[in-house]
GUKE-12435 format. One record per residue (C-alpha): residue number from 0; residue in three letters; x, y, z. Coordinates in steps of 0.05 Angstrom, whole numbers, plus 5000, padded with zeros to 4 digits. Example, Ala and Ser with C-alpha at 12.3 -4.5 7.8 and 13.67 -1.06 7.14 Angstrom:
<pts>
PT     k     r      u      v      w
PT     0   ALA   5246   4910   5156
PT     1   SER   5273   4979   5143
</pts>
This chain:
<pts>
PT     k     r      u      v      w
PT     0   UNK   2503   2954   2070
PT     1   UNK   2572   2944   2100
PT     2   UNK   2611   2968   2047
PT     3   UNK   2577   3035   2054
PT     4   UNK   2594   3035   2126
PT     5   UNK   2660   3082   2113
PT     6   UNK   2611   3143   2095
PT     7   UNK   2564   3125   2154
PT     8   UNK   2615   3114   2212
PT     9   UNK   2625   3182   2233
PT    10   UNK   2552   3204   2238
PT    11   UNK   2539   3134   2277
PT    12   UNK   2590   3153   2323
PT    13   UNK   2571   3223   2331
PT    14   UNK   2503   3208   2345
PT    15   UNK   2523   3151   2394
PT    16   UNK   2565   3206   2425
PT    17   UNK   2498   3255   2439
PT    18   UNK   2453   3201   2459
PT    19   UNK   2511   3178   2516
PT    20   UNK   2500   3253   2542
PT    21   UNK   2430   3251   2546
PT    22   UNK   2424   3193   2589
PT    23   UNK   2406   3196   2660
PT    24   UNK   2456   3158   2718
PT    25   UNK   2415   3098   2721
PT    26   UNK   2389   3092   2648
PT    27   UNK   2430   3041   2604
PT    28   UNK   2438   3036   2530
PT    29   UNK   2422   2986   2463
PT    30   UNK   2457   2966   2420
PT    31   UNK   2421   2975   2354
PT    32   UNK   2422   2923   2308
PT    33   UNK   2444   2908   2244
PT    34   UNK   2366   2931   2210
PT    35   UNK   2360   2990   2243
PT    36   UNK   2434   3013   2227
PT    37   UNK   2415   2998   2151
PT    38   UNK   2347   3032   2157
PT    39   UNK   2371   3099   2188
PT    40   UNK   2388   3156   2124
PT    41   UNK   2448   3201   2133
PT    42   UNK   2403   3258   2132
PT    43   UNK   2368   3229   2201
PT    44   UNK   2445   3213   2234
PT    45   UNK   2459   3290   2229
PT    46   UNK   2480   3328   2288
PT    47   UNK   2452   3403   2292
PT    48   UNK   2468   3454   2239
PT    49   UNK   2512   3485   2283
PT    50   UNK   2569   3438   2281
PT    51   UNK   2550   3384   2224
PT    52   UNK   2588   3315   2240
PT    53   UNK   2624   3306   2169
PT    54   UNK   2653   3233   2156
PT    55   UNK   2727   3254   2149
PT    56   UNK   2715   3277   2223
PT    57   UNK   2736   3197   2227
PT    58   UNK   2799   3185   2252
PT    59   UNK   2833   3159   2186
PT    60   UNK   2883   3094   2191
PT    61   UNK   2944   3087   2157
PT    62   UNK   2917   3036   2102
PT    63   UNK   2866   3106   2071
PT    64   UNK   2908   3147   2067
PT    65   UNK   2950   3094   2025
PT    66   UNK   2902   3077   1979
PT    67   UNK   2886   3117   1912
PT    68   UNK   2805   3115   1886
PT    69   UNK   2787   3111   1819
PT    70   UNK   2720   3133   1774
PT    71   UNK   2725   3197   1810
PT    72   UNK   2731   3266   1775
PT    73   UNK   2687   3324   1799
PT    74   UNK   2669   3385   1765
PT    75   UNK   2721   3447   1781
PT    76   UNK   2686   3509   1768
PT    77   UNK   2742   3554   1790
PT    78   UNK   2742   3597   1720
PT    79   UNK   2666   3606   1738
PT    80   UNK   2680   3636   1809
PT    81   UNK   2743   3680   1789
PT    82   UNK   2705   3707   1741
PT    83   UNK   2650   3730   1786
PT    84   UNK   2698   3755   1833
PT    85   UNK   2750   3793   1803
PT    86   UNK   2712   3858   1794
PT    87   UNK   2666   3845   1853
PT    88   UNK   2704   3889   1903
PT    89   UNK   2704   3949   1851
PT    90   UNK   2625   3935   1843
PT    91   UNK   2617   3940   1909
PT    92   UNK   2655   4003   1915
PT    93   UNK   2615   4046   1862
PT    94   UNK   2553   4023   1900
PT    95   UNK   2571   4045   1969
PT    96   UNK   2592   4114   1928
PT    97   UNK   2528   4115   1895
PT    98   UNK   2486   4116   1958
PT    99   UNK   2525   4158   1996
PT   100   UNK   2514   4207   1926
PT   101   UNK   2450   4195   1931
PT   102   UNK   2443   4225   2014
PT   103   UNK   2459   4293   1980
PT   104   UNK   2406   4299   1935
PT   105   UNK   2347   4263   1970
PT   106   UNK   2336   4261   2050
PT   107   UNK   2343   4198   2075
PT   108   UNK   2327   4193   2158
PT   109   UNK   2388   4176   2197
PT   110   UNK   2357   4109   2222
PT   111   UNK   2356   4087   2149
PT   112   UNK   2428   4113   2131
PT   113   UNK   2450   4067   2187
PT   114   UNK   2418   4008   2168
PT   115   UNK   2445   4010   2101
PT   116   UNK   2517   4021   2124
PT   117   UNK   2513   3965   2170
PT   118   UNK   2484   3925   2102
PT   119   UNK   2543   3949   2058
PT   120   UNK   2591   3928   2116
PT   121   UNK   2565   3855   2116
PT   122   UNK   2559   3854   2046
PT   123   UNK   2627   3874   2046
PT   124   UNK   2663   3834   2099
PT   125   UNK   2615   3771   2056
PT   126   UNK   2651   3787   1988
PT   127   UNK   2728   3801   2024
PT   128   UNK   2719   3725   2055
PT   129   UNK   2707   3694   1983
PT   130   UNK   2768   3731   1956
PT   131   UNK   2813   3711   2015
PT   132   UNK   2786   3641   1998
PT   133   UNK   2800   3650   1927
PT   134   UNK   2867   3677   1933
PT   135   UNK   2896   3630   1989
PT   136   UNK   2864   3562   1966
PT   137   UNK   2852   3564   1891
PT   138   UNK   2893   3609   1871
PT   139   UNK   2943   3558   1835
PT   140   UNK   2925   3510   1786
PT   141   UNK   2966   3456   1813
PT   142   UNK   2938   3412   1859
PT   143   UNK   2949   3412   1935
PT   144   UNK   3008   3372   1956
PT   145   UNK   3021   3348   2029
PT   146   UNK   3092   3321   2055
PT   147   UNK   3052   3288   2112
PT   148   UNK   2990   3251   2125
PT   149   UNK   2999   3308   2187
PT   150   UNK   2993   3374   2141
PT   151   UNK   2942   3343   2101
PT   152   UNK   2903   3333   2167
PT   153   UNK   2901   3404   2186
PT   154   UNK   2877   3427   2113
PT   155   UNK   2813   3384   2129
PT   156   UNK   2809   3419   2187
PT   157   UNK   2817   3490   2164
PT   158   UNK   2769   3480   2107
PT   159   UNK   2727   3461   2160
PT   160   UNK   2738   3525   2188
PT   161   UNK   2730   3557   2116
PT   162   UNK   2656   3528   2112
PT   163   UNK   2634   3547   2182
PT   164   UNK   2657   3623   2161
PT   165   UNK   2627   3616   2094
PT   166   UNK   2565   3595   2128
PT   167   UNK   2567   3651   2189
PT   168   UNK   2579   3712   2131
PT   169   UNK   2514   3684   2090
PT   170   UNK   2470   3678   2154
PT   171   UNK   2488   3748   2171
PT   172   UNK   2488   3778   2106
PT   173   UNK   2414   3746   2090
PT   174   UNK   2390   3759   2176
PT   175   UNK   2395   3831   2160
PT   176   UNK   2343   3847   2103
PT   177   UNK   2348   3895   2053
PT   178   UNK   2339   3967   2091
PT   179   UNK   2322   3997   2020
PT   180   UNK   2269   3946   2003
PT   181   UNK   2208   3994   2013
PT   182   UNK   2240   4069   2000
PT   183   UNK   2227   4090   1939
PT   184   UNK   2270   4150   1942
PT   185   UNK   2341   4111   1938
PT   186   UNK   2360   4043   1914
PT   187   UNK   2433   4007   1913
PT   188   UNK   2447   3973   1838
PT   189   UNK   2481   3903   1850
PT   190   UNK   2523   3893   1793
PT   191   UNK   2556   3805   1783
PT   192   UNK   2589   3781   1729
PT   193   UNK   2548   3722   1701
PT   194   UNK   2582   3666   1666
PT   195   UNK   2577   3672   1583
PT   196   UNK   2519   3729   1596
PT   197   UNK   2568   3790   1614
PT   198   UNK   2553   3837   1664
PT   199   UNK   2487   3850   1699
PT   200   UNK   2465   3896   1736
PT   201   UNK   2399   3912   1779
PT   202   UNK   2367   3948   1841
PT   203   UNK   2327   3880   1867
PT   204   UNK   2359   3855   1927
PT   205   UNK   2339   3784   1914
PT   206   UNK   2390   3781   1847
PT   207   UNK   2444   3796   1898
PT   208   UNK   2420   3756   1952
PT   209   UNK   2419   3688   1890
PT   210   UNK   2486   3706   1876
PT   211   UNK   2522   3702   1936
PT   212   UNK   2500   3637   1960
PT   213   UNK   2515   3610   1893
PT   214   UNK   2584   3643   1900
PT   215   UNK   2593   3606   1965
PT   216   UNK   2569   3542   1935
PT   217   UNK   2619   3545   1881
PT   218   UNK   2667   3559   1927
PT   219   UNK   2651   3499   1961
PT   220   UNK   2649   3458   1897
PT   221   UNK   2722   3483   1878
PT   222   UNK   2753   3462   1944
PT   223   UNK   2725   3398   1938
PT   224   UNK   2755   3387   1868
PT   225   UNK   2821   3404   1896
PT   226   UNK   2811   3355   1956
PT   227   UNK   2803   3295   1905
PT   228   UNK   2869   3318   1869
PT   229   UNK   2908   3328   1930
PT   230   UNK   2972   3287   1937
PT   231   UNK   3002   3259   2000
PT   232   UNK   3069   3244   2003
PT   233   UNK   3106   3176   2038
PT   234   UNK   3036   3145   2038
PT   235   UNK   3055   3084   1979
PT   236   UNK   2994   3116   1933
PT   237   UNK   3030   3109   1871
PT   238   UNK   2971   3145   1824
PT   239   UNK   2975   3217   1879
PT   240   UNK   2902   3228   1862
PT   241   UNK   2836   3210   1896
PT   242   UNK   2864   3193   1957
PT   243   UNK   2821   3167   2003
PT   244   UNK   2810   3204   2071
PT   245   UNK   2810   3274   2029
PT   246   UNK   2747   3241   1990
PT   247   UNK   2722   3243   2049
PT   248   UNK   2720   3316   2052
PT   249   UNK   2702   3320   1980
PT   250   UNK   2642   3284   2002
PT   251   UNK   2620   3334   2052
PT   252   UNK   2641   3396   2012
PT   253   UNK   2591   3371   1959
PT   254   UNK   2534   3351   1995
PT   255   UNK   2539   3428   2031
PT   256   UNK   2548   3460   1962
PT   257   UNK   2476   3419   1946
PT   258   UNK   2445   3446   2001
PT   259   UNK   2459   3515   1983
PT   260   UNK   2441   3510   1912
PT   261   UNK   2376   3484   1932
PT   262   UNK   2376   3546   1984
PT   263   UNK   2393   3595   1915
PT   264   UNK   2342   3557   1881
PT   265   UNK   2280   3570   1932
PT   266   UNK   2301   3637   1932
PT   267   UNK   2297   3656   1863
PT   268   UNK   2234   3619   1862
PT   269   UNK   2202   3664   1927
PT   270   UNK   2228   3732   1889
PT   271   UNK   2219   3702   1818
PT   272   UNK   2270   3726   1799
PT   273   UNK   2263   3702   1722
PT   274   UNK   2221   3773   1724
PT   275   UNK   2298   3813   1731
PT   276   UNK   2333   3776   1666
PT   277   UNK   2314   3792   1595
PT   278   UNK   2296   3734   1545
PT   279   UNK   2344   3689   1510
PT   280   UNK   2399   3700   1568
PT   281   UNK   2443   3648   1601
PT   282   UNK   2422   3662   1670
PT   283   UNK   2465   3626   1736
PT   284   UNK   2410   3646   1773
PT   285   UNK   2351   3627   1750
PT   286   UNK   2315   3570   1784
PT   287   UNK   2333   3515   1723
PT   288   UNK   2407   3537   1727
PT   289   UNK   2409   3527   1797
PT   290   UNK   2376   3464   1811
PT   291   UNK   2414   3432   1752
PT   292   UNK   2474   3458   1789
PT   293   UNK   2447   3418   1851
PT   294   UNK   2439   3359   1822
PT   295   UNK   2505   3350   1793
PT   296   UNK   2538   3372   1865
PT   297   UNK   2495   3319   1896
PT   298   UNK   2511   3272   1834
PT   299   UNK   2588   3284   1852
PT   300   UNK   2578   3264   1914
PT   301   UNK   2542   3207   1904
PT   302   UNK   2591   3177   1844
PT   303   UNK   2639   3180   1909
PT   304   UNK   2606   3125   1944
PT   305   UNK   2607   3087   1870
PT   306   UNK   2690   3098   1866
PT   307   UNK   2690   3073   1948
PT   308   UNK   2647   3016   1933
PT   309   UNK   2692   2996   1871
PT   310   UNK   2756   3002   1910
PT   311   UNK   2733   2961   1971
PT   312   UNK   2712   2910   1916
PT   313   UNK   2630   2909   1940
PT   314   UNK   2581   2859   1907
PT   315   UNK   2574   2875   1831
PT   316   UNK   2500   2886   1841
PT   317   UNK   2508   2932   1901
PT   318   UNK   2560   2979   1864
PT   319   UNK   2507   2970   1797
PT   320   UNK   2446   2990   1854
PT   321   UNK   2497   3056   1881
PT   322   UNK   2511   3080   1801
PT   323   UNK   2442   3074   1782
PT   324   UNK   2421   3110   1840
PT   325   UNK   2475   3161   1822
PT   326   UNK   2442   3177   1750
PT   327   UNK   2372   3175   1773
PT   328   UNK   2389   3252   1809
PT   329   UNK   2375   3279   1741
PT   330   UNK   2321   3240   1718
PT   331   UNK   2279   3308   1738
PT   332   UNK   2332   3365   1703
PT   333   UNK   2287   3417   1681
PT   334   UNK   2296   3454   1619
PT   335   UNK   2304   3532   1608
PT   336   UNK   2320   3540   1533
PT   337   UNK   2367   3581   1521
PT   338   UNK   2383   3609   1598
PT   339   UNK   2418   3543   1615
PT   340   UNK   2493   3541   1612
PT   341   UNK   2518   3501   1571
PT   342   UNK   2580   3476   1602
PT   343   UNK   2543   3452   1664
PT   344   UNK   2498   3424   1623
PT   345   UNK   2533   3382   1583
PT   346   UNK   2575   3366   1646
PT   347   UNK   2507   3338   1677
PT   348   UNK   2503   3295   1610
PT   349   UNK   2566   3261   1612
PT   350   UNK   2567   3247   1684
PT   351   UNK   2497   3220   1687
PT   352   UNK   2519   3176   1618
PT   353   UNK   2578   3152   1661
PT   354   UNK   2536   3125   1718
PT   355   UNK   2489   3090   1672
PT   356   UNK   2542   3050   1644
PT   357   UNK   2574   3038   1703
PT   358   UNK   2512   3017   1722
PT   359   UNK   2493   2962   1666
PT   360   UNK   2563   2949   1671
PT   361   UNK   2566   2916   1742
PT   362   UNK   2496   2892   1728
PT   363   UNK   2528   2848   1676
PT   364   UNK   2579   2826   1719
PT   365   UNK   2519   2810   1772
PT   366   UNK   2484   2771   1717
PT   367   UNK   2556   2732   1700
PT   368   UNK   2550   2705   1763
PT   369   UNK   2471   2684   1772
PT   370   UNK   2492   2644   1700
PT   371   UNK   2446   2687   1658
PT   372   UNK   2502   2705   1593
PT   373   UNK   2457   2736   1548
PT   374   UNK   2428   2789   1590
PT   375   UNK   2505   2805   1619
PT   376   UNK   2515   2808   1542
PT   377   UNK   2470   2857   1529
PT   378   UNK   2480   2906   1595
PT   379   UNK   2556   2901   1579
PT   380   UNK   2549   2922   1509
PT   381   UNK   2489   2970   1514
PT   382   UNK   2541   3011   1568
PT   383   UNK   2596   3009   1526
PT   384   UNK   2564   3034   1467
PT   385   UNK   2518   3082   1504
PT   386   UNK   2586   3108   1530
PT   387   UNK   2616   3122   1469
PT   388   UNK   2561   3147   1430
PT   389   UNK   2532   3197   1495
PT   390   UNK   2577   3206   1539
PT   391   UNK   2641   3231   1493
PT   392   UNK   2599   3264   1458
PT   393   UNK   2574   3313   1516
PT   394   UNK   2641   3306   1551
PT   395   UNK   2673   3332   1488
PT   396   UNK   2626   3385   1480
PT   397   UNK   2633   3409   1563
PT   398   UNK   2709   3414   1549
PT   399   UNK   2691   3458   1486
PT   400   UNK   2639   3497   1524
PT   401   UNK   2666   3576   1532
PT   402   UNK   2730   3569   1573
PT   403   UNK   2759   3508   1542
PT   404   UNK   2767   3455   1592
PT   405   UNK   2837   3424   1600
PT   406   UNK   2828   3345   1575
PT   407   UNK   2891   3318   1626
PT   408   UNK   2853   3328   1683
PT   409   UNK   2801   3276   1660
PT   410   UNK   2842   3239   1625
PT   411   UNK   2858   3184   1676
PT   412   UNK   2779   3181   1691
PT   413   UNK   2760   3165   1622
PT   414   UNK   2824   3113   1618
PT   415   UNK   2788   3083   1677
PT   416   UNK   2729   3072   1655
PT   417   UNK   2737   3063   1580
PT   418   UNK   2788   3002   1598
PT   419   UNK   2728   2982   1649
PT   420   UNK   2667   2984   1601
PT   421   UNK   2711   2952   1544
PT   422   UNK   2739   2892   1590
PT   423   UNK   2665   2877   1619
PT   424   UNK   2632   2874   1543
PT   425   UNK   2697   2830   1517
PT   426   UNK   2677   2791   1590
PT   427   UNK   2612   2776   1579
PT   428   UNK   2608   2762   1506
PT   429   UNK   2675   2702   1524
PT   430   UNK   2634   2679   1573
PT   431   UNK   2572   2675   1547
PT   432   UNK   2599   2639   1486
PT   433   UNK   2643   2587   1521
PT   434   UNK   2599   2571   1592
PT   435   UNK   2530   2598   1590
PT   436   UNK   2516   2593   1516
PT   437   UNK   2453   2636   1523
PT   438   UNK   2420   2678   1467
PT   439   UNK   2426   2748   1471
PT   440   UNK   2372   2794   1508
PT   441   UNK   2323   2828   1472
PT   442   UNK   2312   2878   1531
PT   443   UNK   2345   2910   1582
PT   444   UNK   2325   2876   1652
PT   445   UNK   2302   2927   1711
PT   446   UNK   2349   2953   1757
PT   447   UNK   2380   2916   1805
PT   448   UNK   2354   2942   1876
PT   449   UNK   2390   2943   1941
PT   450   UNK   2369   2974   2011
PT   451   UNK   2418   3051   2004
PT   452   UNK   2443   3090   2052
PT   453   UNK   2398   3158   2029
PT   454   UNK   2454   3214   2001
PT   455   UNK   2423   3280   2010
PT   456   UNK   2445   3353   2013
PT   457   UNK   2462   3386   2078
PT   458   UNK   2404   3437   2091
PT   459   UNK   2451   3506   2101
PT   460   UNK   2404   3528   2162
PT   461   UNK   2396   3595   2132
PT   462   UNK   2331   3633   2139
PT   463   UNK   2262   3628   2097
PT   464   UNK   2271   3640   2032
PT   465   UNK   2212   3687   2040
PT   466   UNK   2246   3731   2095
PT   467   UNK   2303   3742   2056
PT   468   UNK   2272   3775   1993
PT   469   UNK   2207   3813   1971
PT   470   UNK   2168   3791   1906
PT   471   UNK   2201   3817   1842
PT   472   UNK   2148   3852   1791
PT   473   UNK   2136   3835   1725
PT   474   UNK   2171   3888   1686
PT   475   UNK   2230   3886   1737
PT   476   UNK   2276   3875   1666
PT   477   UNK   2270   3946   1650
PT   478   UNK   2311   3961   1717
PT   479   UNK   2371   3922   1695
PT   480   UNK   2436   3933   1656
PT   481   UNK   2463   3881   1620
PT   482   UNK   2537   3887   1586
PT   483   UNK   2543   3826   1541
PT   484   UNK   2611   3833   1516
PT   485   UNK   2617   3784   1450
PT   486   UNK   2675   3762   1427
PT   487   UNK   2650   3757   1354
PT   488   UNK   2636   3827   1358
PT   489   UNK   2705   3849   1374
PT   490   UNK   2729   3799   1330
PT   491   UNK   2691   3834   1269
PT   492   UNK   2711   3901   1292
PT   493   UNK   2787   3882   1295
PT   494   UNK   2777   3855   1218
PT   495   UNK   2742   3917   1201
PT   496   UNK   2784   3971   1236
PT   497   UNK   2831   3980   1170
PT   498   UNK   2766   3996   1129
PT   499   UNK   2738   4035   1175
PT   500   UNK   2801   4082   1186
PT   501   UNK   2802   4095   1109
PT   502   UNK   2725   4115   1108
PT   503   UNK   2738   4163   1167
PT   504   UNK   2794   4188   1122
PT   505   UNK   2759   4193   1064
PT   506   UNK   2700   4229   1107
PT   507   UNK   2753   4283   1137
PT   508   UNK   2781   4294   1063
PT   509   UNK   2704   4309   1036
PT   510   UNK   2686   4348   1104
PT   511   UNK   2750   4394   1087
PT   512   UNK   2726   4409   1018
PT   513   UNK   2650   4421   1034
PT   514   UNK   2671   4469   1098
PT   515   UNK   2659   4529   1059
PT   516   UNK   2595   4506   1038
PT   517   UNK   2571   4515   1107
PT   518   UNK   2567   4590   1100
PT   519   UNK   2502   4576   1053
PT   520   UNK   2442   4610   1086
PT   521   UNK   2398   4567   1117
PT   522   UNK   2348   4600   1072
PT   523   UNK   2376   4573   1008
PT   524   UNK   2340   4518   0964
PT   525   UNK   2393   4463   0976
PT   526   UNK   2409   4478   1043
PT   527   UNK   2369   4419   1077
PT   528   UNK   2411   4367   1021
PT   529   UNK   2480   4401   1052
PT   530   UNK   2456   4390   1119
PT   531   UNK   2439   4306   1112
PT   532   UNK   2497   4315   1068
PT   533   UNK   2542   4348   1132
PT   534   UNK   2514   4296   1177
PT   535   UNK   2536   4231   1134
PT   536   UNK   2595   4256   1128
PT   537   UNK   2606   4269   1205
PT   538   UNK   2577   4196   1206
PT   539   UNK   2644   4176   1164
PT   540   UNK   2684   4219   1200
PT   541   UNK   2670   4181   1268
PT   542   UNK   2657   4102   1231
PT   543   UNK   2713   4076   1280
PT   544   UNK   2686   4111   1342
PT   545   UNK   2618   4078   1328
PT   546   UNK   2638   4006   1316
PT   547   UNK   2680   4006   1376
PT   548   UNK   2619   4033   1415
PT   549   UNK   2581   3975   1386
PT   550   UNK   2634   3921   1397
PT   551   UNK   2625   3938   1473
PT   552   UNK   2550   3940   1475
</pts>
């Protein structure tokens, strides 16, 4: 469709570009025609892997960068990624002293110990380019600000940079293999931080080899976020937020940061990895967490086109055809119990609520137009209500979810489309009642369906899953550490501490007065009382000792 032609134009042009190269002196070209541009999938328009033609590679006029797009917020999962990497570089540190520990004690051949340095130096230089990342571009929580259309040009192009890195590190880091994988003399433990499940920590390669690419596709995801918040200056967009060109990177970001997840996802699945993580544990990397994850990446990106197609001001039933399409990623979401996080869970909730009521929303407005009132009354008012009983709901319950989630930075977003849904069902209902005087539907009519543009993840080009990793046995859980530091647990020992330091007090009074008692022969009658006796009281003696032991269990 031509108002989808913004997101297409720089793959057209790039594969116009390698098609000119390939022809011979006397061959000519076609022009293709208007069918065959609206038949061909992004996916298809692709250059190689190697240098992936992204659509803010377009040269951007004046007019975007001028003009602010709204309906857009995308999920910022920056507390997720700090938290994973602030202790990383310690982690990583106690391993490489572990193993070189461990050449001491057991012989390892001198082929092997070099193979495993050159693994730790990977894995190393891998983990140094996320913090670098961390540090130089999401590092503050304000958002990026530009003094010229200029500077903001160049960010695009060293996030570029960024991804290609991120991308080089992970192929290397995964080429390599895991030189341990069949000695069973000496293992490396691969301790993360997990979000909401503590610590973990484990000797199977694959649990290392999950995290980092989901490290690198939250990274992605962050930088996108902070793209769509970026602010240009001397541009005449008055709102400084979703400004056009930089959604264009947002775009791309998201699509890559699908294609990992998917990537994380197929490798959990070739280790099974589910065999590493105890029961009734949130778990990032098990194969639900991750392909939910996906799906609200490719969601994101997706709910762009939406906001473009809004802002261009597109046919009502092509933006209802682009929202629907936009909620129908998670029509497959898979369920894990308790494992799932529940942040990006109910994250995946409100956002696919939003882009069903966008959806019946524009579909009204489509209906207002064919003359058919009572089925524009009905989509207008099933979205709006559907809105407000679903989709606050879980959006309220994703900014209560662990880290509470700061309600300004949506707050424009659900001004948008609040004011939208509300205008369309007032809309429909003053039309229907003064023109079209039609009864009200009794059902919901289908979809509306247009010929899309296909919005797929960007395959990562890293190797097989199945080269990567080796099979993970059943009882693999009995090789892990978990530390699942609860807040109610240090909570209750803060409220107890003042009872517990009299009991310990009380217990060093009574151990005082029954020292001499100790001196009874081990022969006597009661001396097996005195010793349970001596042993309770120790127990009293160290009460505070013990509850901060179990606090941090």
């Amino acid at each position: 469709p031509p108002d989808l032609l913004l997101l297409l134009h720089s793959s057209l042009a790039e594969e116009k570009r390698r098609r000119e190269k390939k022809l011979t002196p006397g061959a000519t070209t076609r022009t293709r025609t208007r069918s065959e541009i609206k038949g061909t999938s992004i996916a298809s328009m692709e250059p190689p892997k190697s240098s992936p033609a992204l659509a803010h590679h377009v040269q951007p006029s004046a007019e975007d960068w001028s003009r602010s797009i709204p309906f857009v917020f995308l999920l910022d999962p920056r507390v997720e990624l700090r938290s994973r990497l602030k202790s990383s570089k310690v982690w990583h540190q106690e391993t490489e002293k572990e193993f070189f520990a461990q050449e001491k004690e057991i012989k390892v051949p001198e082929d092997l110990k070099d193979e495993v340095r050159a693994f730790l130096k990977r894995r190393k230089a891998l983990l140094e380019h996320f913090l670098t990342v961390e540090s130089t571009d999401l590092s503050s929580s304000s958002p990026w600000t530009f003094s010229s259309t200029e500077l903001a040009a160049e960010k695009m192009k060293e996030i570029d940079g960024v991804t290609e890195e991120t991308k080089s590190h992970l192929i290397e880091y995964l080429s390599c293999g895991y030189p341990l994988a069949k000695d069973a003399g000496s293992k490396l433990h691969f301790r993360w931080a997990e979000s909401e499940g503590g610590d973990f920590q484990t000797i199977h390669h694959a649990f290392d080899a999950c995290q980092m690419v989901l490290t690198a596709a939250l990274l992605e995801m962050c930088l996108a976020s902070r793209a769509h918040t970026a602010s240009v200056a001397n541009t005449g967009n008055t709102r400084n937020t979703g400004v056009k060109v930089l959604l264009r990177l947002s775009f791309s970001l998201l699509r890559q940061a699908a294609g990992l997840l998917i990537y994380a996802r197929d490798l959990a699945k070739a280790a099974k990895l589910q065999n590493v993580y105890p029961d009734s544990r949130v778990r990032d990397c098990s194969e639900a967490c991750l392909h939910l994850l996906s799906q609200v990446a490719l969601s994101d990106a997706k709910s762009i086109t939406v906001a473009i197609a809004i802002e261009k001001k597109s046919s009502n039933g092509l933006v209802s055809a682009l929202a629907h399409d936009a909620a129908q990623v998670f029509e497959n979401r898979q369920s894990d119990g308790d494992g799932l996080r529940p942040k990006w869970k109910f994250y995946a909730l409100w956002k696919e609520q939003v882009c069903k009521s966008l959806a019946l929303a524009f579909q009204a407005l489509h209906n207002l137009e064919l003359g058919e009132g009572g089925i524009a009354k009905l989509c207008s008012s099933t979205a709006l209500r559907d809105y407000n009983d679903v989709g606050i709901l879980s959006r309220d319950s994703y900014d209560g979810c662990g880290k509470p989630s700061a309600t300004a930075d949506h707050a424009a977003y659900d001004e948008s489309c609040i004011k939208f849904l509300s205008e369309t069902a007032r809309r429909a209902e003053r039309e229907n009642a003064i023109v079209h005087m039609k009864g009200t539907a009794t059902s919901l009519p289908p979809p509306v369906k247009r010929g899309l543009p296909r919005v797929e993840e960007i395959e990562p080009g890293m190797p097989a899953p199945k080269e990567c990793v080796i099979e993970i046995p059943e009882d693999a859980s009995k090789d892990g550490k978990q530390s699942n530091n609860s807040c109610f647990r240090r909570t209750m020992v803060y409220l107890a501490m003042p009872l517990l330091a009299l009991i310990s007090l009380m217990g060093a009074v009574v151990w005082l007065l029954l020292l001499p008692l100790k001196l009874i022969p081990c022969l006597c009658p009661v001396a097996c009382g005195l010793q349970l006796l001596w042993e309770a009281i120790e127990y009293m003696l160290k009460a505070p000792l013990h509850a901060c032991v179990w606090a941090g269990s």
